[in-house]
N, C-alpha and C positions, 0 to 999 in steps of 0.2 A: 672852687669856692666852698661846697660842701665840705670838701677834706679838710681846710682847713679847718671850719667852725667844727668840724668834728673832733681833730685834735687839740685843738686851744678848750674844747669843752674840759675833754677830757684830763689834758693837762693841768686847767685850772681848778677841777676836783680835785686832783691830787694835789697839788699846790695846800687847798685850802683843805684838806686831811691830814696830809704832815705838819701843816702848823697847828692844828689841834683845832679848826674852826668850825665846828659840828654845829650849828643851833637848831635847838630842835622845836622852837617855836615857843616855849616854856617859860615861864617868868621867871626873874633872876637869873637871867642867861649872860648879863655882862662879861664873863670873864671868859665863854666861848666869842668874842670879838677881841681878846688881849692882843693876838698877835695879826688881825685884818691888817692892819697899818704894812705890813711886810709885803703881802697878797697886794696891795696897791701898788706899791711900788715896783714891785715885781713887772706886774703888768702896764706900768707906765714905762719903763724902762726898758722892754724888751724890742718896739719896736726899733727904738732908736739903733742896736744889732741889726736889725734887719735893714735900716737907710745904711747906715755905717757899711755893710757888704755890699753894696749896688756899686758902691767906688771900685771895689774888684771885681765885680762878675761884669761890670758893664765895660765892654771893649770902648778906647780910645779912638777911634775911627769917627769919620766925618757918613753923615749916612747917605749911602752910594759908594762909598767909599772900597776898595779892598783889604778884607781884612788878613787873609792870610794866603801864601800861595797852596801853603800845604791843606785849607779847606777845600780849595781844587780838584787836588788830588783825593778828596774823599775823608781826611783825617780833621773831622769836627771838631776833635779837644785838643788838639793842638794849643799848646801852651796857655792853657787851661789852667786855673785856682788849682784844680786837682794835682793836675800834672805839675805846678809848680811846689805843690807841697812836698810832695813825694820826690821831687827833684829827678824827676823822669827828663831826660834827656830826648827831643825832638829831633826823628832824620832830617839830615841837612836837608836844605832847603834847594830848588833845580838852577836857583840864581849864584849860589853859594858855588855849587859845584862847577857851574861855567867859567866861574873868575877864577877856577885855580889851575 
């Protein structure tokens, strides 16, 4: 939890530095808020990426369920976001091999 608020802190300075949004408490600052309207939506819109990736990172299994032979055998990322990105090829599997 901490890590996060740390880096969304952080991010979101920077967000609102790049768009020029410095106020410095000062009268007639209207025109350090020009580009806020951006920084909002930014920040509305982001977590929606984050629900939107839980369709991929969250396995299809029933819970109890089996999800892989090869986490069995000790190989956790098995056909993995990662691994499918990379198009990294998984060793056959011990059921694969029997059938042939």
């Amino acid at each position: 939890h901490n890590l996060g608020v740390a880096i969304s802190s952080a991010l979101g300075a920077w967000l609102l530095a790049s768009l020029s949004c410095n106020p410095r408490g000062a009268a007639m600052e209207t025109s350090e808020f020009q580009h806020l309207w951006i920084a909002s939506g930014v920040s509305s819109l982001l977590p929606l990426l984050g629900i939107s990736a839980l369709f991929s990172l969250v396995p299809d299994v029933r819970p109890g369920e089996e999800i892989s032979t090869q986490l069995q055998r000790g190989d956790g990322t098995a056909g993995s976001l990662w691994r499918r990105w990379r198009s990294e090829s998984c060793p056959p599997m011990e059921s694969d091999s029997e059938d042939a």
